[in-house]
N, C-alpha and C positions, 0 to 999 in steps of 0.2 A: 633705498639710498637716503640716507639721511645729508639733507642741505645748508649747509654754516655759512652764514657769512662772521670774516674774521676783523675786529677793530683791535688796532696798537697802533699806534704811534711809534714806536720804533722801526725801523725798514727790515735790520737784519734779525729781529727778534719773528716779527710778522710774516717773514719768508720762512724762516725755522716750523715753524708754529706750521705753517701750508703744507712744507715739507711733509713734515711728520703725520699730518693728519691725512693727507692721499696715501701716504701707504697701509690706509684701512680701504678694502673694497668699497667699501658700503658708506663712507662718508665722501663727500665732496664740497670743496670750498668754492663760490659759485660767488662769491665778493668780497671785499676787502678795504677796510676805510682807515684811515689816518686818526679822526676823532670823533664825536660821538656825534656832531652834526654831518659827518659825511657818511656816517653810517643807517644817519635817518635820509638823508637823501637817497640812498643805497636801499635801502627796503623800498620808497618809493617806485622805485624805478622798476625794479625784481614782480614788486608786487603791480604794476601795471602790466609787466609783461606773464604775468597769471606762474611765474614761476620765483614764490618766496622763501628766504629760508626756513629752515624748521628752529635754527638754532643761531644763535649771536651768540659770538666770544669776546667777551667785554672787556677791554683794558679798564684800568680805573681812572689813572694820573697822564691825563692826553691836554693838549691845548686847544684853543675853540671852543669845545665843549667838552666836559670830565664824563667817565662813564658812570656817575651816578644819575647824573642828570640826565645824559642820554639812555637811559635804563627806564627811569619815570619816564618819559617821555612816547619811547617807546610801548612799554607795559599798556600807555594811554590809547596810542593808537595805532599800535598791534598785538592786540593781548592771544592772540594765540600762537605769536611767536618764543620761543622760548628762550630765558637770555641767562647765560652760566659767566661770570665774571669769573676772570685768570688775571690775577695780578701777584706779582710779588709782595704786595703791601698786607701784611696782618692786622691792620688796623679795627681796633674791634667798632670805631666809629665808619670806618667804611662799610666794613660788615651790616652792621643795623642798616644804614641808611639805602646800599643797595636794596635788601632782601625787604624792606621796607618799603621799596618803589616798586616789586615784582621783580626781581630776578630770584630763579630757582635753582643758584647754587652758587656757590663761593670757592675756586680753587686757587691754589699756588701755582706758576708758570715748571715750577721746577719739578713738577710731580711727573712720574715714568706715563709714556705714551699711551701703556698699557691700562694705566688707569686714566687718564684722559678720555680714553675711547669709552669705556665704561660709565665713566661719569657722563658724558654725550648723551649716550643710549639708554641711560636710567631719567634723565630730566624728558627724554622724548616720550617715556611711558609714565609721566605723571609724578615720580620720583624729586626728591630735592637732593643736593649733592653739598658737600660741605670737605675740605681738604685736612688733615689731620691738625686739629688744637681748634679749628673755626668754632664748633658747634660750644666748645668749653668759654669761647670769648664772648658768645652770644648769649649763652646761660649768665652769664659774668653779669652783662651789659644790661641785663634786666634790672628793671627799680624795685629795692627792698625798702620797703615798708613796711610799718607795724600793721595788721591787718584792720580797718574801719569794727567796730562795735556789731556794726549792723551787717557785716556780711563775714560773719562768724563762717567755716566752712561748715559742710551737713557733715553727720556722722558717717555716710560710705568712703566722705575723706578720712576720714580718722581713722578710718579701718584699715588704712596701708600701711605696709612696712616701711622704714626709710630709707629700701632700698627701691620701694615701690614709687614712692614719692620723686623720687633721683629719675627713675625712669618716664617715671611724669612729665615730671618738669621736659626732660629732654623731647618728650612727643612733642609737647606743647611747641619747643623752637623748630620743630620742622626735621627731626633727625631720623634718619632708617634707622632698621633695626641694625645692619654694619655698622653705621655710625656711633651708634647707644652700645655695641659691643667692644668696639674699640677704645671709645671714651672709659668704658666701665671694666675693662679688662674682662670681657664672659665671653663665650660663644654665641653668634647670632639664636643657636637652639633654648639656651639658655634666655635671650633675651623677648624672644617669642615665648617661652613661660609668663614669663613675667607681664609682659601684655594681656598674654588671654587672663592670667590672674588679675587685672588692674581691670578691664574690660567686665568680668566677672562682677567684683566687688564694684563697682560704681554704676551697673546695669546700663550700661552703653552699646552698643551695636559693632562701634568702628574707632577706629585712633583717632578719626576727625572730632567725634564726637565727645572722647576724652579728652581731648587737646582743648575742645572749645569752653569744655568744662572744669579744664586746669587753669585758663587765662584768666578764669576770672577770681582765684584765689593764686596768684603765683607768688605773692610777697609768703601767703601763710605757708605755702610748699616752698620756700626758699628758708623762713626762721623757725619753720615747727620742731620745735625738741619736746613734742608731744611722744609720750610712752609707745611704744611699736613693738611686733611680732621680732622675732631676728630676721635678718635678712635670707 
């Protein structure tokens, strides 16, 4: 049984939202807050009685406190609770600054149940979650810069295609391979090639490791019109 506690600020949105999510067996809404101070008060309380959630559904645009801030906050002093922000707002400055304080996933309110419950169960196993266009506003929102002199990239970067580089970049902001498939129009099979080739050629272990290694050239993977393989 996976446990949410739910914050909005709206009454009849926040009862919807309850609705819809008990008619999964396996999830249960176990609290429910107004704004993002009544929702840190709300983990306190859950969490003295040794029964916390697993998961927060974070509005964004609340009064008292905004779920950004209640997000940092939280991430602070419950970092192993897990917080997926639903808001209707596309904002690619909201976007950064949550997933920026520790939230593991950015969804729209209006997305099907069906993928809601999905999205739940993939941030509980480690997973980040991102709602259709987020992941392209977060690639967007990244600083392009000419790359410094001195941190020229190595040659196992050069070695990629530029479609290899596309999928880079997207590891780098935290995207599953659904996500990088959809974004890219490929099949998840298709996009799982491409990894192990990018993995391959940079002599890395795991995505984490490429991701950690893509950060710190992401202006030169953003302007490279370096010659390339086709894709």
């Amino acid at each position: 049984m996976i446990r949410i506690l739910l914050v909005e600020d709206q009454e009849l949105i926040r009862r919807g939202l309850k609705t819809l999510l008990e008619t999964k067996p396996d999830l249960e809404v176990v609290g429910e807050a107004e704004n993002g101070q009544e929702a840190i008060e709300q983990l306190k309380a859950l969490h003295a009685a040794s029964s916390p959630p697993d998961v927060v559904l974070m509005d964004i645009q609340m009064p008292v406190m905004n779920g950004v801030t209640a997000t940092q906050l939280i991430y602070q002093q419950f970092p192993r609770t897990k917080i997926l922000v639903l808001t209707t707002f596309h904002d690619a400055h909201y976007i950064a600054e949550a997933l920026r304080f520790g939230a593991k996933g950015y969804l729209l309110k209006n997305m099907p149940a069906e993928e809601l419950a999905k999205a739940i169960h993939s941030i509980c196993q480690g997973y980040t979650q991102f709602g259709p266009g987020i992941v392209e506003k977060v690639i967007a929102q990244m600083p392009v810069t000419a790359p410094r002199q001195q941190q020229e990239p190595p040659p196992k970067l050069l070695e990629l295609t530029a479609r290899e580089r596309e999928v880079l970049r997207m590891i780098a902001a935290g995207a599953s391979n659904r996500e990088i498939a959809q974004a890219l129009v490929l099949t998840e099979g298709t996009v799982r090639n491409y990894i192990s080739h990018i993995l391959n050629r940079l002599n890395v272990r795991n995505r984490t490791q490429a991701a950690n290694l893509a950060n710190g050239f992401l202006s030169w993977l953003a302007n490279s019109e370096l010659p390339s393989a086709t894709n």
